[in-house]
C-alpha positions in Angstrom: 92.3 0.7 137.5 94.9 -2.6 136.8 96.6 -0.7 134.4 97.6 2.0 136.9 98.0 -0.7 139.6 100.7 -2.4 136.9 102.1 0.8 136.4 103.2 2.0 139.8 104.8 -1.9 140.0 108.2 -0.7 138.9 107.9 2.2 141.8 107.1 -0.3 144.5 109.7 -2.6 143.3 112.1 0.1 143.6 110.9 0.9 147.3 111.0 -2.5 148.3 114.5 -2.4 147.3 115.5 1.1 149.0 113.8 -0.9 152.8 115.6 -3.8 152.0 119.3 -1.6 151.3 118.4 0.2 154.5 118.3 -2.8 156.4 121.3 -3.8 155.0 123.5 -0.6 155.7 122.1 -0.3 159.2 123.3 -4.1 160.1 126.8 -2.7 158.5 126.6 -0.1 160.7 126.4 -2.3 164.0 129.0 -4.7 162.6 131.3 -2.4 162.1 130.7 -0.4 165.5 130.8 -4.0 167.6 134.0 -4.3 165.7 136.2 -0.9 166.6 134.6 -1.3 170.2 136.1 -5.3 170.5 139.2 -3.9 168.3 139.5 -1.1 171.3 139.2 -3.9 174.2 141.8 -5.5 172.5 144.1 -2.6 172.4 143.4 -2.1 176.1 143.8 -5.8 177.4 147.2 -5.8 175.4 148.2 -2.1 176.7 147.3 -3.7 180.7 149.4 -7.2 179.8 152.6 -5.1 178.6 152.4 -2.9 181.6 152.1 -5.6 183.3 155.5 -7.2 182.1 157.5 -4.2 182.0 156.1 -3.2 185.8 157.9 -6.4 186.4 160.9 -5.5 184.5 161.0 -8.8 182.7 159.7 -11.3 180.0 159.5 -14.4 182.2 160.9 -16.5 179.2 161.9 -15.9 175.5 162.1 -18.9 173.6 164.9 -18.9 170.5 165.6 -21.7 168.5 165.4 -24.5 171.5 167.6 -22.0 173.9 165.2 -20.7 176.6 166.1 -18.1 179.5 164.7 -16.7 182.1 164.5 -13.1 182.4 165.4 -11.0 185.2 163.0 -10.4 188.2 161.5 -14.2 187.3 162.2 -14.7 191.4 160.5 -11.8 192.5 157.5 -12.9 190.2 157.4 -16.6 190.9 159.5 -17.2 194.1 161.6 -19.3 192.1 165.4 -18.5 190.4 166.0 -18.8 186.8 168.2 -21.5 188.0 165.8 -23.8 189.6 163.6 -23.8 186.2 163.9 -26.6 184.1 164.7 -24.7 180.0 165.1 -27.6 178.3 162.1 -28.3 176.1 
């Protein structure tokens, strides 16, 4: 009865394996779905902030080289002009 115990060893190793890869494909699975759906947030949060900026017709300040200025409609946004900001960094 050992010897056919022994035997089928091989077999149950090879199941134990198959649960085990399984496990591991399914936890893939989830990863990878949690990861398009916060990939898809993303896309929406960014889509709602660039509306955002170009409903106000403006990029309240682009920074190049040390220069900064003030984009158009920066008043209508903040109450302020682009004069009354302070662009030196």
């Amino acid at each position: 009865m050992l010897k056919k115990i022994d035997a089928l060893q091989p077999l149950f190793d090879l199941v134990v394996i198959a649960i085990e890869n399984a496990r591991l494909y399914e936890y893939a699975q989830q990863e990878l779905e949690e990861r398009i759906q916060a990939e898809k947030a993303l896309e929406v949060s960014e889509q709602m902030h660039r509306g955002a900026i170009e409903a106000a017709g403006f990029v309240p300040f682009i920074r190049y080289g040390g220069v900064m200025e003030m984009g158009e409609g920066i008043e209508a946004l903040t109450g302020y002009t682009a004069a009354e900001f302070d662009l030196e960094l």
